[in-house]
N, C-alpha and C positions, 0 to 999 in steps of 0.2 A: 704623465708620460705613458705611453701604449707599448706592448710588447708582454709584459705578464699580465696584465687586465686589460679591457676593452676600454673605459674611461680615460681621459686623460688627468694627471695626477696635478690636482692646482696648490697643494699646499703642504708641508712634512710635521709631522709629529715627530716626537722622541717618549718610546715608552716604554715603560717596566712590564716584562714578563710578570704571569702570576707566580712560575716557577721558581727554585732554588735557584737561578742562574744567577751566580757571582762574578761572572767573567766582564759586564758591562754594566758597571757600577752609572754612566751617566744616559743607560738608555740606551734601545734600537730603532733607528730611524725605519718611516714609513712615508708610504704615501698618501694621500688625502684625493681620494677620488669627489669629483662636483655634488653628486650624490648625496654624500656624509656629509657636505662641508653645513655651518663651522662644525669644527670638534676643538671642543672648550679643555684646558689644565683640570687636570684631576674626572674628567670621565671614563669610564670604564667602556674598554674599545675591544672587538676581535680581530686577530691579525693571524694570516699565515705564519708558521713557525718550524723552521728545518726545511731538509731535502722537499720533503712529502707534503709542506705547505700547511701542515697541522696546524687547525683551527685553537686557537688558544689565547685567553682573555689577559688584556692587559692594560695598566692604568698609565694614563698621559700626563709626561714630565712637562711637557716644553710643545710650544707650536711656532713653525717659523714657514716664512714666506719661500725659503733660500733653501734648497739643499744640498746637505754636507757632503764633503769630496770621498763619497766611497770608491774613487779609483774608474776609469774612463771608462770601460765596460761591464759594470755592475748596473744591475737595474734596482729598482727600490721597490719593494713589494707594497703593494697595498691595501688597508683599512679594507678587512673583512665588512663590519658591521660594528654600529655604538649604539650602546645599551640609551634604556629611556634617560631623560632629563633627570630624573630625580634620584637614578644611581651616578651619582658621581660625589667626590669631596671638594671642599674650596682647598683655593692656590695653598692656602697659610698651612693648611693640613699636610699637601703634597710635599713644601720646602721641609715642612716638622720632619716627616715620614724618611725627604734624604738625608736629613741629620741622626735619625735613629740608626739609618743604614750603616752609615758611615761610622758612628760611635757602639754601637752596638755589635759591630760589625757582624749584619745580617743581609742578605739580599732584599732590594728595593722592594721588588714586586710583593711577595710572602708581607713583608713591614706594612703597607697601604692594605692590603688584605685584612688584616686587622685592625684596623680604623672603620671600615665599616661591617656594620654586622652583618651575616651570613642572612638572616631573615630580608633584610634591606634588600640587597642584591638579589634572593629569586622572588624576590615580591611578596615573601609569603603575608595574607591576610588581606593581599587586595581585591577586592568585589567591584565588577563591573555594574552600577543601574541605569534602569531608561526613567529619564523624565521627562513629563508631556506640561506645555506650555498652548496657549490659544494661537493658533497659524496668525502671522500680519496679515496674511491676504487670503482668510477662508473660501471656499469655491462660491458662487451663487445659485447653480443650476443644478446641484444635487440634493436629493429626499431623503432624508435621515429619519430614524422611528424617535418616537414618543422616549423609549429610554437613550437612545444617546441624544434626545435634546435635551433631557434630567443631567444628563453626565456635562454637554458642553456649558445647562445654566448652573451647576454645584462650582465647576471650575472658576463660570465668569464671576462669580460672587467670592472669589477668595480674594482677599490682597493680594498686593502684586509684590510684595515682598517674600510671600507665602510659593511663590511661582518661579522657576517649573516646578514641578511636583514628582515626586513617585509613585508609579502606576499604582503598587499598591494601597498605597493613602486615598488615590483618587477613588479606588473601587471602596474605601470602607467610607468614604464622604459621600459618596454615591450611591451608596449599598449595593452595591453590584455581588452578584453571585459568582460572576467569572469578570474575564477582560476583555472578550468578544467585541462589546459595544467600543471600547477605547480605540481596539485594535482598529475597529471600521472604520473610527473618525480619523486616528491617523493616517488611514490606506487615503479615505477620501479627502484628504487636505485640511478638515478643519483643526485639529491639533499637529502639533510640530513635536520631534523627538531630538530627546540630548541625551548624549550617553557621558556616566558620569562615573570616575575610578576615585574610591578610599579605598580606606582598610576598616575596617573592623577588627575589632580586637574589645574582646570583655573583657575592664579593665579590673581590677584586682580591690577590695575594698578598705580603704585608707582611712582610719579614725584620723579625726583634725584636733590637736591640739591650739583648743582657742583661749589659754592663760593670757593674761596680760602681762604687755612688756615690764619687767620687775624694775627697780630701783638701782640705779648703778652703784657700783661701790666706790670710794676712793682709789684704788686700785685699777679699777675696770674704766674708769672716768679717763683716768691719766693713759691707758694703753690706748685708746678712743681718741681720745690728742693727739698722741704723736702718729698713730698710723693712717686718721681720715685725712690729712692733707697730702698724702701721699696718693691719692685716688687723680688728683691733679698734675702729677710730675711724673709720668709714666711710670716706669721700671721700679720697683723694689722688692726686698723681699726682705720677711719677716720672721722672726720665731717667735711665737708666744709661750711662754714655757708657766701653764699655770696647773696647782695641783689639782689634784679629782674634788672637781665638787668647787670649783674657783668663778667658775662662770666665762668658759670659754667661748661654749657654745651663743650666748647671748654677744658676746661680741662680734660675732663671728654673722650673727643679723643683723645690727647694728651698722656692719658695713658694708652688708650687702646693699639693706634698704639706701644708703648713701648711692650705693655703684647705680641700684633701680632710678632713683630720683633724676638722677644724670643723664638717663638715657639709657644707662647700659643693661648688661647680663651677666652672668655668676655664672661659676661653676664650683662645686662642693663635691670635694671626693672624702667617700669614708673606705674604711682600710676592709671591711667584712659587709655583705648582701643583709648579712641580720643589722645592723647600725641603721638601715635606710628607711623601717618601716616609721623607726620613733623619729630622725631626723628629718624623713617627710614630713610628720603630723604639725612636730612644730614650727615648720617653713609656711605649710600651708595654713596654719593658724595666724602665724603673723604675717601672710602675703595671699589675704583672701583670696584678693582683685590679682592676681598674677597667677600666671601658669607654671607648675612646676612638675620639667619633666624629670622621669627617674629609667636611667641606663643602667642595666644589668644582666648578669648571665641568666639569673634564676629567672627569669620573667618566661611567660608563653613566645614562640614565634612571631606571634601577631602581634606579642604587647612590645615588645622591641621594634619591630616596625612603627608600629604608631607614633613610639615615644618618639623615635629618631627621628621622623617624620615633622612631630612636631617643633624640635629642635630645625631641623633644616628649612622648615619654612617659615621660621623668625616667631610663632607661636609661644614659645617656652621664653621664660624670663630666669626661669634657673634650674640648673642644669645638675640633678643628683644623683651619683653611683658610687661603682669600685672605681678600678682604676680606669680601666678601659672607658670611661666617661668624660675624661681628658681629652677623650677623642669627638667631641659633641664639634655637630659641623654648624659653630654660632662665627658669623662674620670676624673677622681680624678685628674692627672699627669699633663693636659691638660690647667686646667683650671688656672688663672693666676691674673685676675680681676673681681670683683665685684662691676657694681656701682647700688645706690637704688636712683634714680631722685625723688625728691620733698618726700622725707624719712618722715616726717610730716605724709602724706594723711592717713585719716582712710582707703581709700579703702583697702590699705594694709591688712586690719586684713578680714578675712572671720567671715561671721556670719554664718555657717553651720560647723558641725562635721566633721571634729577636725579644733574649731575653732585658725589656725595658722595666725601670722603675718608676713606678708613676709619679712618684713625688719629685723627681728629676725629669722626667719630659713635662709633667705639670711648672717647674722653675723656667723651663723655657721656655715653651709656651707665654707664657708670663711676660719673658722679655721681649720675645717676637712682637706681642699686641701689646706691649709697650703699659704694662699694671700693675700694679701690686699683687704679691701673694703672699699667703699667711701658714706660716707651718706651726698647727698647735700642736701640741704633746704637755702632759704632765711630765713625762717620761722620754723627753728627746732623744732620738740614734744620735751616736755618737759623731758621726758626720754633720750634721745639723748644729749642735752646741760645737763642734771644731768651727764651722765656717760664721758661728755667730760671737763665739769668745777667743780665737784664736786669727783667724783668715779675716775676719772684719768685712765679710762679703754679704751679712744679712745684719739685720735689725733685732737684737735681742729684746724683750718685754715680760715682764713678769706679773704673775696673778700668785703672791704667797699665801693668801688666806684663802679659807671655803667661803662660799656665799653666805649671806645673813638668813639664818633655820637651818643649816646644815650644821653637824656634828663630826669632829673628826674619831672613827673609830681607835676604839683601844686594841692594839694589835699585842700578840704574843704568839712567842717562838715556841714551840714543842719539839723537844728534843725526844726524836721518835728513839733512839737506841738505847733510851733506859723507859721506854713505852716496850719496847720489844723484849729486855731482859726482864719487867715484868712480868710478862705473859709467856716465858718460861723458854724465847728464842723462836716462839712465833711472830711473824710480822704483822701485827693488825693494821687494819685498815683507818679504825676510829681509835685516836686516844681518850682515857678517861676526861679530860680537858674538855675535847670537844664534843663529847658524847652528851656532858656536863650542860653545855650551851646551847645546845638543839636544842636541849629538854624546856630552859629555859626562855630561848627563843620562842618556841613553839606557845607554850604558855602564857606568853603575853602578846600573842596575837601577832609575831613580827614572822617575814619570811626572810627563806637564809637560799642562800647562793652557793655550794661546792665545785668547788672547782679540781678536777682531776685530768690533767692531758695526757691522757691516754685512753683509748680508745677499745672496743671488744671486754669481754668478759677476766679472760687470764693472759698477759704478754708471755708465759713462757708455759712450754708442755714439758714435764722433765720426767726422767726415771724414777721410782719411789725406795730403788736403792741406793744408798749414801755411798755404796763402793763403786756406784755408775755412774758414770761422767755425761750419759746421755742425755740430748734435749732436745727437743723438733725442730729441724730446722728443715725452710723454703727450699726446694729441690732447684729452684731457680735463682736463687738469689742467697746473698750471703747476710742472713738476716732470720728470725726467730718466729714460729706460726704463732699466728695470737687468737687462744680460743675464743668464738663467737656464740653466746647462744642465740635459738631465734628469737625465744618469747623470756620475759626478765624473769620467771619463776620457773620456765620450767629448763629441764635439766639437756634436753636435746640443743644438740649441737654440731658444728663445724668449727674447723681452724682456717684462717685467712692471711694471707701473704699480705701487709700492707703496702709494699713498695712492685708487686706486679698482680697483686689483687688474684691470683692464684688459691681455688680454696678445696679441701681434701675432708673426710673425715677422720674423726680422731680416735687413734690407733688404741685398741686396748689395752696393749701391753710392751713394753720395751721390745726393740727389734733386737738389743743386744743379749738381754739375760730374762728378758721373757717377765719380769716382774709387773704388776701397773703402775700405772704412767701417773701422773697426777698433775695437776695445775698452779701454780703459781702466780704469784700477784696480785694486782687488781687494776681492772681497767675501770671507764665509766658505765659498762654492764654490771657490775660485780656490785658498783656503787650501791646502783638501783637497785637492784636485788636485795642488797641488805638493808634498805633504808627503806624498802615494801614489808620486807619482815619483823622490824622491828621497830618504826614510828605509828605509833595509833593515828594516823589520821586517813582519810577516805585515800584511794587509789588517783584519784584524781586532779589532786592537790600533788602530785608530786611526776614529775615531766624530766626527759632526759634531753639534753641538747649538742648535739653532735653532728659527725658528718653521717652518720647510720639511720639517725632520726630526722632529718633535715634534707630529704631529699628534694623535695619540692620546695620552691618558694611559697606556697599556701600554707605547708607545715610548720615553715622557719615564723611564717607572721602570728599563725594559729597560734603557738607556744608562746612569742614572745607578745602577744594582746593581751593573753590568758594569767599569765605573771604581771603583767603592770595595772591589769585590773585587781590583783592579787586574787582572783581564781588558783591559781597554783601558789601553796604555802611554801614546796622546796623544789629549788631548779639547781639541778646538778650537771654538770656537763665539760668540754674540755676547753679549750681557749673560746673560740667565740663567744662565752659569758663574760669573761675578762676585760671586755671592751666595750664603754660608751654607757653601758645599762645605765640608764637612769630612773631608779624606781625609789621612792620612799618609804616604802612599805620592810626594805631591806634592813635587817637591824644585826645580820649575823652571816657572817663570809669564815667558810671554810677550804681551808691550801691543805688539798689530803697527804699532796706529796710536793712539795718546792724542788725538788731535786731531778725531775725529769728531763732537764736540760741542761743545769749546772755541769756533768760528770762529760756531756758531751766532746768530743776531740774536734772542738772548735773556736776559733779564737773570739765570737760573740757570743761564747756560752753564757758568761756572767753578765753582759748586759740583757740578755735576752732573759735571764732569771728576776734581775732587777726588775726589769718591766713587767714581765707575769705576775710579779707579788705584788708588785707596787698598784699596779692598775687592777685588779682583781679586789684589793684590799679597801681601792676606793671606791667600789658600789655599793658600801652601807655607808651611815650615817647621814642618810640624803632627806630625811622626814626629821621628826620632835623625837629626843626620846635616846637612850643611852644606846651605841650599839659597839659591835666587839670582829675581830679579824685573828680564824687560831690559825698561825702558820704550822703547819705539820713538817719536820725536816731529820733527815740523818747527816746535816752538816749546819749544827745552829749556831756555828761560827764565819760559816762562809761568809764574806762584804757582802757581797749582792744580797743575799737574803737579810743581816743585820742591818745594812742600811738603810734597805726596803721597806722595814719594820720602822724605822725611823724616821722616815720621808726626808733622808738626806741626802736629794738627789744630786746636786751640787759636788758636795766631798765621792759621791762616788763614781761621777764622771770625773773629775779631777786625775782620781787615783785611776781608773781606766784609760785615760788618754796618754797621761804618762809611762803606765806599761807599755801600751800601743807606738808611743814614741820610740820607747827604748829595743822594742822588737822590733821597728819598723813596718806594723801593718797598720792595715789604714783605720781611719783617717788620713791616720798621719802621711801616708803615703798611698798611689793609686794603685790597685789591682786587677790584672785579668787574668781568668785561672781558664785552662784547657783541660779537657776532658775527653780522654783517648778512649773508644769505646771500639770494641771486637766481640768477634763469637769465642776465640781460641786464646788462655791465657797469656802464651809465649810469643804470639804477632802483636799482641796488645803491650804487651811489652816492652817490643823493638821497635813499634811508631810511636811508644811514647820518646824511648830514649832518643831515634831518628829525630821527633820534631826538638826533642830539647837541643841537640848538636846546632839543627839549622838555626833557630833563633837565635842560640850563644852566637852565631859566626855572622848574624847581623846586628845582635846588640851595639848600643854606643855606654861607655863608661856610666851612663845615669839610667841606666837600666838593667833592673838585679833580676836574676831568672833564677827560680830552683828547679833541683833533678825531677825528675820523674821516678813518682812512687806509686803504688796501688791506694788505690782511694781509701776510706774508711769504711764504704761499701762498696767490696770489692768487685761484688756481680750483682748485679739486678735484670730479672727477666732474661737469663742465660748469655747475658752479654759482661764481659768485663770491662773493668774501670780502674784508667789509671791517669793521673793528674798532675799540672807541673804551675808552676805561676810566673806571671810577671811584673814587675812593678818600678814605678818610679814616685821621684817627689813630688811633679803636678802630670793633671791629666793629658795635658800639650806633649811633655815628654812623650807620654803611655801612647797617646793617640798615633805621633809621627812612627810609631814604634811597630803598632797595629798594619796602619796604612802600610809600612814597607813590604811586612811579611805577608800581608794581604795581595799585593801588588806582586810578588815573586811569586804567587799561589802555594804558599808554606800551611797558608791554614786557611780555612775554608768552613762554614757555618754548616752542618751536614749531619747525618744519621750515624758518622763515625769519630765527628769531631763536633763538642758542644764548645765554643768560645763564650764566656762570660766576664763580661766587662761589670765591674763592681759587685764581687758575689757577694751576698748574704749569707750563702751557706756553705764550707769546706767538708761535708759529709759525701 
């Protein structure tokens, strides 16, 4: 139609803003000028936007021949520009992205935004070349010299497989000194030029684990039965719930190579960036002949491009990252398996808009292309064993034994408060216990694993007088400065905010009574420092692994190569070691402190303690040979940590599910928590209590709201925080719940209001 563009408009899209716009949850129609036409579902298109016609990028819901009745005098603006062919997602990805919308309750556009990666979309690491090919119809009546008849006969003698070429190649087949002579033969017709777009990207170096496929177990045989016939019957979903060291991972190829055989593609999510270098090596050891791509944050600009790349144009046969890998654009038709490794890990869940858990958009995904998926864990979320022992919505499977040469470590609790009242009411860091076992370790050649989550040198800066109550705290946030040194031995230093990364130096003396200040605790800096000064063995042998030291992905591979080579004898560091390590060389696992998350004011404290002992405890005993697990604790009566110690994972979801029941959080029941954020305490306040009134006055009887309280961190980054929940017995309830208050514009996914749908976390 003419009137706001020149073209007449032959066709209408419906499409997602890249913007926060909530208001048109199904799209804004456009025009489709002759021009553009087609414009394909899920391409990224520019369309005018507002008064001012503001150019701004957005992704395509819907294409229809008809358009919709905006009212007799409204015109339809239209389709600025669409992006190349190879920025866009498939249909299956588009429908996923309005279910996240909608459940997640986050704006459309922002949700697709994050399906593809940022490198994708401005092209970064694509290279334009010219390659030259022999003309069909060379001229006859032009005189060329002695060296471009050397250049036209190097050419005709190549294969024609070998053909076109790149200029460059032709000049060193040639030996040309410059490209002058090519240049002339293409001016005069006898070569023809093609211009040809990759990427480039230097890709990252991947030891290949090439063991051979081992020996199934009784065990592993029988889980293998009942889940390969399922690659046939579309939809299912699974838990395999087998301990550290059971042989998940083997299963876990096992059915991939089934889904490959078939025809299909896999996709494999691990819960951390560190997991993927070892679960690479062993995919591509047992899938020589198959390409496997690997999606992640840590990679270069250019290596994410590539990889997606390669996924997108049907190259990659299995598909491995975080979570954001779920988002691999492999055909609907294609796709065959899904597995989610160590399904448990919070990492899963994103804490930014639209906050998705990959293990749950990974479930449906699943359904949609119509396959199986497999949620392993030694250690399963509590939602995961609810819907496989209680809701009867998944497939439970068990692996209770270690694989045949593995060893189960002997674990022991240390009761650090009579470690402390020995040393006279100092808090050490090492018990005699475990000081006892390194020695040990060390001695016979084995390396040891400590685990400490936490992070910097000292978590607390306090006064050094017992009648001051002072201690440093984040001028920004309601939270504690945690000294950093730069270098592990020497004494200079800063304090660091860790929740707005805020960093100052450290005061020399009490602001209140002017005495010095002193440090407190210990992080995994302090670790290293004391384990440099006090283990004889070289500097080298011993590596810290954190978010401080792991800035790059070359770093995080460097370390974790250097330890499975057994180059480093001890790897200390915070969770990321906790998870997946599979080394044999490990004969001794130290828990400096079990307690870092137990004390938490959160209702997964204790399962979240479970899981850190439990899975930390199982990366020794993986080689020949005796090995040992010291729990360090000032609660050696806590379930989580005695159970842990027991590997009674069973009795202790049991006994958690049941509390869970009896308080009404979930599992048992579904959760969405809101989070009122302001600059001024006392408006933060009144929009919390404001939004709790409006939701009570659309509640229906199956849905329980609490008041609004100040968070547990009350200010972070000079903003406050304050929180309210909502909850029902199934998600249907919670959803119809969402939509309404969504739909009255009561709450709104935004810079003032975080909406999270299934939190992880109440801090």
């Amino acid at each position: 139609m003419a009137g706001l563009f020149d073209e007449p408009t032959i066709s209408y899209v419906q499409v997602a803003v890249e913007r926060a716009v909530d208001r048109y949850p199904n799209g804004l129609t456009y025009g489709v000028p002759q021009s553009l036409a087609p414009i394909e579902v899920g391409q990224l298109v520019t369309v005018p936007l507002g008064r001012g016609n503001t150019p701004t990028d957005a992704w395509v819901l819907s294409t229809s021949d008809v358009r919709l009745d905006l009212g007799k005098n409204k015109e339809t603006k239209q389709v600025f520009s669409k992006s190349a062919e190879t920025v866009s997602l498939p249909q299956d990805l588009v429908s996923l992205a309005s279910w996240m919308s909608s459940y997640y309750c986050a704006a459309i556009g922002p949700t697709l935004s994050t399906m593809l990666p940022g490198p994708v979309r401005k092209g970064t690491g694509l290279k334009t070349k010219t390659l030259v090919d022999i003309h069909t119809t060379p001229p006859t009546d032009v005189k060329i010299t002695k060296k471009q008849q050397h250049v036209l006969n190097c050419i005709g003698d190549l294969p024609k497989n070998d053909l076109p070429i790149v200029i460059s190649q032709l000049m060193k087949i040639s030996s040309l000194g410059s490209r002058g002579p090519i240049d002339k033969l293409c001016h005069f017709g006898f070569l023809s030029t093609h211009q040809v777009t990759n990427i480039e990207a230097t890709w990252f170096k991947q030891t290949i684990d090439n063991k051979e496929a081992p020996t199934l177990t009784n065990d592993q045989n029988k889980v293998l039965a009942a889940i390969t016939p399922t690659l046939k019957k579309g939809y299912s979903c699974h838990l395999l719930h087998g301990v550290t060291g059971s042989g998940k991972t083997e299963i876990y190829i096992r059915l991939i190579d089934e889904a490959i055989k078939k025809g299909g593609k896999a996709i494999v999510l691990v819960p951390e960036i560190s997991l993927t270098p070892q679960t690479a090596a062993r995919l591509m050891g047992r899938f020589p002949h198959k390409q496997v791509a690997i999606l992640h944050s840590a990679l270069t600009k250019a290596q994410r491009h590539q990889q997606w790349a390669m996924v997108a144009s049907g190259e990659a046969d299995i598909i491995l990252g975080a979570r954001s890998a779920i988002f691999g654009p492999i055909p609907i038709e294609e796709l065959k398996i899904i597995i989610v490794d160590e399904e448990h890990d919070h990492s899963y869940k994103q804490d930014q808009t639209p906050r998705y858990h990959g293990r749950d958009v990974a479930i449906r995904r699943a359904s949609t292309a119509k396959c199986p998926i497999v949620l392993g864990s030694a250690t399963p979320s509590m939602e995961s064993w609810w819907n496989a022992t209680r809701r009867n919505i998944s497939t439970l499977h068990t692996l209770p034994q270690r694989a045949p040469g593995l060893t189960s470590p002997a674990i022991e609790i240390v009761n650090m408060k009579i470690a402390r009242a020995a040393a006279k009411g100092v808090m050490p860091v090492f018990s005699k216990e475990l000081e006892s076992e390194i020695q040990r370790a060390l001695a016979s050649g084995g390396q040891i694993l400590l685990l400490l989550n936490r992070r910097g040198f000292a978590p607390w800066i306090a006064c050094s007088n017992r009648g001051c109550d002072w201690m440093m705290r984040c001028e920004h946030c309601e939270s504690s400065m945690v000294y950093h040194r730069r270098k592990p031995l020497e004494e200079v230093g800063f304090v660091r905010c860790h929740h707005c990364a805020k960093e100052q130096r450290v005061p020399k003396s009490c602001p209140d009574c002017s005495k010095p200040v002193i440090r407190l605790g210990a992080g995994t800096q302090r670790l290293e420092a004391i384990i440099r000064e006090t283990i004889p063995i070289p500097d080298d042998q011993i590596a810290r692994l954190d978010t401080d030291t792991a800035r790059k992905s070359s770093d995080l591979h460097s370390i974790l190569d250097r330890f499975t080579r057994g180059k480093i004898r001890v790897l200390l560091g915070t969770q990321m070691i906790a998870k997946g390590l599979d080394v044999a060389g490990v004969t001794l696992v130290g828990v400096i402190d079990a307690d870092t998350a137990i004390d938490l004011p959160d209702f997964r404290a204790s399962e979240r303690t479970y899981q850190l002992v439990a899975q930390v405890c199982g990366r020794c005993g993986r080689g020949t040979g005796n090995a040992k697990a010291i729990v360090q604790t000032y609660n050696p009566e806590a379930p989580a940590i005695v159970l842990a110690s027991q590997n009674k994972y069973e009795e202790f979801a049991n006994r958690e599910l049941e509390l869970r029941q009896e308080t009404g959080l979930p599992p048992t029941r579904r959760m969405v928590r809101f989070v009122v954020r302001d600059d001024e305490f006392a408006i933060t306040a009144g929009r919390a209590d404001s939004l709790y009134e409006r939701l009570l006055s659309i509640a229906t009887p199956a849905i329980q709201i609490t008041a609004a309280a100040p968070c547990v961190l009350t200010r972070i980054a000079d903003r406050y925080r304050f929180d309210l929940t909502a909850s029902a017995s199934t998600a249907s309830e919670l959803q119809l719940f969402i939509a309404d208050a969504r739909s009255r514009q009561y709450i709104t996914n935004n810079r003032d209001l975080a909406i999270d749908v299934d939190p992880i976390s109440m801090l």
